[in-house]
C-alpha distance (Angstrom), angle and dihedral (degrees) to the residues before:
residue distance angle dihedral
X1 . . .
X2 3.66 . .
X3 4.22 113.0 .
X4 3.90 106.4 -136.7
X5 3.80 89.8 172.4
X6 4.10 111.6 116.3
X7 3.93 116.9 -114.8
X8 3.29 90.9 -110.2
X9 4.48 92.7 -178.6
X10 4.09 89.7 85.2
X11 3.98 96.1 41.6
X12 3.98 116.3 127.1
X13 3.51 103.9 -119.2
X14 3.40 118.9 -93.4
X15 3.61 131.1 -133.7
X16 3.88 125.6 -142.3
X17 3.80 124.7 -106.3
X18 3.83 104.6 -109.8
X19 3.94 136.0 -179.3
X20 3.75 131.0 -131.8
X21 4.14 132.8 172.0
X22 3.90 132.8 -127.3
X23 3.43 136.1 -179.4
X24 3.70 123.1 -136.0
X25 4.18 110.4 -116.5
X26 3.48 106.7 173.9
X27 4.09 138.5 13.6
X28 3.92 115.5 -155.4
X29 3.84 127.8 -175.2
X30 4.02 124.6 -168.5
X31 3.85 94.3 -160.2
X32 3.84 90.3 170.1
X33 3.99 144.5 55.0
X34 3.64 94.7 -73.8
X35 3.77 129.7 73.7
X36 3.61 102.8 -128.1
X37 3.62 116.3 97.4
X38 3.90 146.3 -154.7
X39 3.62 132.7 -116.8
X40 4.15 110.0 -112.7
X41 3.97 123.8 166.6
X42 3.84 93.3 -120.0
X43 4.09 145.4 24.8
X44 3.65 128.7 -147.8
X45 4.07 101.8 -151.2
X46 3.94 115.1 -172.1
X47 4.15 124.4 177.6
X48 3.98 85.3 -78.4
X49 3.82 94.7 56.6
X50 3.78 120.3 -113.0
X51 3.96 113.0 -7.3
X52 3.73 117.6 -111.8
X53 4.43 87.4 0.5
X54 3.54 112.1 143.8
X55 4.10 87.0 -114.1
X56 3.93 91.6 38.3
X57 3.84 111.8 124.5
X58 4.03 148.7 91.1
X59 3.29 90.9 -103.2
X60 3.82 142.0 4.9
X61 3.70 137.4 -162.7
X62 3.73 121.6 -91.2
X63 4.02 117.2 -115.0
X64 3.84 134.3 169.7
X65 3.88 101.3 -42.3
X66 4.34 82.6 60.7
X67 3.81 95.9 56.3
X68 4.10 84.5 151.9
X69 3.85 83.2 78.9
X70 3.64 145.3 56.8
X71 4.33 108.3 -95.1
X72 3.60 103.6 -96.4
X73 3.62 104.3 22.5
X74 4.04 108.8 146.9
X75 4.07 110.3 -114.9
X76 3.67 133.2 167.3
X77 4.17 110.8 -85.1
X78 3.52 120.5 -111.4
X79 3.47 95.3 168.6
X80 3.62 106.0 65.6
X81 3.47 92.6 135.3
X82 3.83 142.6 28.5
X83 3.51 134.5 -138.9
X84 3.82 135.3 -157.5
X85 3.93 143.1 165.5
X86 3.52 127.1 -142.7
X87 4.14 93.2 -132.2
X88 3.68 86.4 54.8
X89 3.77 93.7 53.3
X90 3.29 97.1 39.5
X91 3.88 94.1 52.7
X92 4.16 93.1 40.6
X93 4.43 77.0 53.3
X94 3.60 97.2 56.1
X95 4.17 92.1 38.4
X96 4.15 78.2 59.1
X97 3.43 96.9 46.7
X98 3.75 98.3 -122.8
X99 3.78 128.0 109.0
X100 3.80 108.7 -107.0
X101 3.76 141.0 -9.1
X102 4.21 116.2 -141.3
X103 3.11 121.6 -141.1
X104 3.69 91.0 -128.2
X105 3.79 97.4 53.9
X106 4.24 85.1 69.6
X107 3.82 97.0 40.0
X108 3.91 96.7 -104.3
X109 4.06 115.2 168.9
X110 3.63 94.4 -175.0
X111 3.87 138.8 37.6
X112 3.63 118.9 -161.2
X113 3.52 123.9 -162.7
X114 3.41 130.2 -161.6
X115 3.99 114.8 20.9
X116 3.98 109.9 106.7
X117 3.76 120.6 -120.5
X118 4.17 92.7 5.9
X119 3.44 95.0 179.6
X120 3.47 86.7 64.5
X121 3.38 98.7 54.9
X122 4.48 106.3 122.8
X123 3.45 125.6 -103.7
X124 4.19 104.2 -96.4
X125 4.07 88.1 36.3
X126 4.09 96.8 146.9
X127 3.67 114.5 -139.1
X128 3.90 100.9 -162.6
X129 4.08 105.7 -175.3
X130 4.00 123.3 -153.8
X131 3.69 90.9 -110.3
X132 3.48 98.5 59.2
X133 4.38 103.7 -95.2
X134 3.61 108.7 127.1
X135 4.28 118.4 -177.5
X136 3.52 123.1 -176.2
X137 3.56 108.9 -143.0
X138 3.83 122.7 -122.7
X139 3.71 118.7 -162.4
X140 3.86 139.7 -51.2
X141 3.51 115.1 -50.6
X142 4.10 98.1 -127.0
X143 3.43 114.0 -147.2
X144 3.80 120.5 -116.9
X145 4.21 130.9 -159.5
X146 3.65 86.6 -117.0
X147 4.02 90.4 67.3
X148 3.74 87.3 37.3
X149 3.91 87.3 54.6
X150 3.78 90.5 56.4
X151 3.20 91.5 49.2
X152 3.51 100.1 60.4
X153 3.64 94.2 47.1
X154 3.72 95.0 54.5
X155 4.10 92.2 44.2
X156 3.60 87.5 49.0
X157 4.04 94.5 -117.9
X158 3.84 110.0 -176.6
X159 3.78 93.0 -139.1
X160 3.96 102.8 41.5
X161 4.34 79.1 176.5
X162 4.01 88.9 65.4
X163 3.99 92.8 36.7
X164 4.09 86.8 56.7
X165 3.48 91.9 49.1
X166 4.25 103.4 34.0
X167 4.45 87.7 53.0
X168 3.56 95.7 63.4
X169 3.47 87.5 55.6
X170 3.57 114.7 43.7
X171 3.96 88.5 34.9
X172 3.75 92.8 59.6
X173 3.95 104.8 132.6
X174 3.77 93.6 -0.8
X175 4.27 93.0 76.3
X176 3.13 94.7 98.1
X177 3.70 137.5 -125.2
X178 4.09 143.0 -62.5
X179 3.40 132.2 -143.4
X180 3.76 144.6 165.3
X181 3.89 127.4 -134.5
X182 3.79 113.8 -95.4
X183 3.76 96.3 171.1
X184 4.12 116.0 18.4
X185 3.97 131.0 -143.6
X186 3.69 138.1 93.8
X187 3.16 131.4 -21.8
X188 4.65 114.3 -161.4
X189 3.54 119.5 -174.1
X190 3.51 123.3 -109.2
X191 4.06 81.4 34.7
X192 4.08 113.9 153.4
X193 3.78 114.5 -114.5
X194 3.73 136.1 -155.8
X195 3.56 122.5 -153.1
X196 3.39 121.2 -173.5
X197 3.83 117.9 -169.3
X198 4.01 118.5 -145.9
X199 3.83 130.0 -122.1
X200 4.14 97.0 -77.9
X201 3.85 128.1 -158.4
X202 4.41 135.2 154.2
X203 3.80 103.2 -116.7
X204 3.26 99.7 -137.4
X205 3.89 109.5 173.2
């Protein structure tokens, strides 16, 4: 008789799903042809992201972080909607030398609170929230010069050349993260979140 069971004596290991909570601390729209947003107290999320938002959309066209295709080709959007914690901006501020980093200047929609090291957060982490939104989060949100550049301009960086070029680096796995809309409503501030973490493992083969 055949054995369909999996060797399971070479298998990475595998971590347990686990559940944490947040708290929703800011709400940011970008309801024009730039990517930096503006705080509101609530977001209306459909299946094409955040109506009328700057990253809103089925689809979007693929850029630098998709070098596998031509610039511009049309793809499905992942990254409907973007993520940030205050610890993490407020740690990628002082590597900068500058007092804070918004939200807004980087073209966050949503500020979680409370979930250590969010940008590390897998991709498939749920993020079910009290009123009945739930995104599924895509990857890390990699930061770019173009965010750094807007940065320095709003923190009032003498160089805005070297703030460009110093964000990318010292933001590196504390961007933030993407995700798309699984289940669309309304999003309040102050609004309890749960995130539930996925099974995680290295694939090693």
């Amino acid at each position: 008789m055949l054995d369909f069971l999996p060797n399971t004596e070479n298998l990475p290991e595998i971590l347990p799903a686990r559940k944490l909570s947040a708290r929703v601390a800011g709400i940011y729209v970008a309801p024009g042809e730039d990517f930096e947003t503006q705080a509101t107290d609530s977001l209306q999320l459909e299946f094409q992201g955040i109506p009328r938002d700057f990253h809103g959309g089925y689809t979007r066209r693929s850029g630098g972080r998709e070098p596998w295709y031509p610039r511009g080709t049309e793809m499905r959007n992942e990254r409907q909607v973007s993520i940030v914690a205050p610890d993490e901006l407020a740690l990628v501020a002082e590597r900068m030398g500058i007092a804070e980093i918004r939200p807004e200047w980087i073209g966050a929609n949503l500020l979680l609170d409370g979930v250590p090291h969010l940008s590390m957060l897998p991709s498939g982490t749920m993020l079910f929230f009290r009123g009945g939104v739930t995104l599924k989060i895509d990857a890390q949100n990699g930061p770019c010069r173009i965010a750094g550049r807007r940065v320095a301009e709003r923190a009032g960086m003498a160089d805005h050349d070297a703030g460009s070029l110093l964000f990318p680096k010292v933001a590196k796995r504390l961007r933030g993260l993407v995700a798309w809309v699984e289940k669309p409503g309304r999003i309040e501030a102050g609004e309890e979140v749960s995130v539930r973490v996925p099974e995680q493992w290295i694939y090693g083969a």
